[in-house]
N, C-alpha and C positions, 0 to 999 in steps of 0.2 A: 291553630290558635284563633280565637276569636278577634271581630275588630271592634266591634261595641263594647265601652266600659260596662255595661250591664250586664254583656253577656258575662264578663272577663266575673264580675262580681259573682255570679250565677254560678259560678265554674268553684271558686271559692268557696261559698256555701255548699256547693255540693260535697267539696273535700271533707269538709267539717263533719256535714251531718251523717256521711258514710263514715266516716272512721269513729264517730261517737256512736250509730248505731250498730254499726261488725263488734265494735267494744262491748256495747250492752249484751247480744246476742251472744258474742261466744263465755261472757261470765253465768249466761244462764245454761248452755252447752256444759259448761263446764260443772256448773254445782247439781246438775242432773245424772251427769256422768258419774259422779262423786255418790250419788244416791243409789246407782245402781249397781256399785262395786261393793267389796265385803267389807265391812265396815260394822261395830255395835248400831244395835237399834235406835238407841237413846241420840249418839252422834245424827243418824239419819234422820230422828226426826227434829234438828234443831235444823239443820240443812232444808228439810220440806218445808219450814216456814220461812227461812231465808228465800228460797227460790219461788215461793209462793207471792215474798214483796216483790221482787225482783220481777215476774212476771207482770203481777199488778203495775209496776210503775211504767214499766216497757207498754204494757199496751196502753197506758195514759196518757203517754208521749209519743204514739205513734209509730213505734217501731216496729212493734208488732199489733195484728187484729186481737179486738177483745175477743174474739170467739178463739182463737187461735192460743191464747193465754190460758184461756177457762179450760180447753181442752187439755192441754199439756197439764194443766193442776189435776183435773179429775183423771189422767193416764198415771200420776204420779202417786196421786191419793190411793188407787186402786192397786198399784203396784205394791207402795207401802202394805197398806192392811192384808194383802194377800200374803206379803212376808212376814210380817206380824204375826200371822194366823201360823204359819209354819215353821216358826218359831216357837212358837208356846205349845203347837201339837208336840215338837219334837223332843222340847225341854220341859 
């Protein structure tokens, strides 16, 4: 345990920012995972743009890198259209 009130303060803030950012992180875990189960298209893509704010706000806040954000959207975007595509060849 620390003995300085700053640190003790420090130690607080930490608690905070890590359990509000594991929070952000696994809602985005989770709405990704949710996209890549079977599900209607139309559901899926109300989801891609949910998780696309979601990413946007997380890296605005530093939870996650912008470059780490961008990637995940264009993994996702790519994933989408590629079932899209296999989709309508099928149907």
């Amino acid at each position: 345990m620390p003995n300085h009130i700053s640190c003790e303060k420090r130690l607080r803030q930490e608690k905070k920012r890590s359990a509000r950012n594991h929070y952000v992180k696994r809602t985005i875990n989770t709405i990704q995972k949710k996209i890549h189960s079977d599900m209607p298209l139309d559901e899926k893509e109300k989801l891609l743009s949910e998780v696309y704010s979601e990413l946007d706000r997380a890296a605005k806040k530093g939870v996650i890198h912008k470059r780490t954000a961008s990637r995940r959207k264009s993994r996702l975007a790519a994933f989408f259209n590629k079932e899209k595509q296999t989709v309508a060849a099928s149907g």
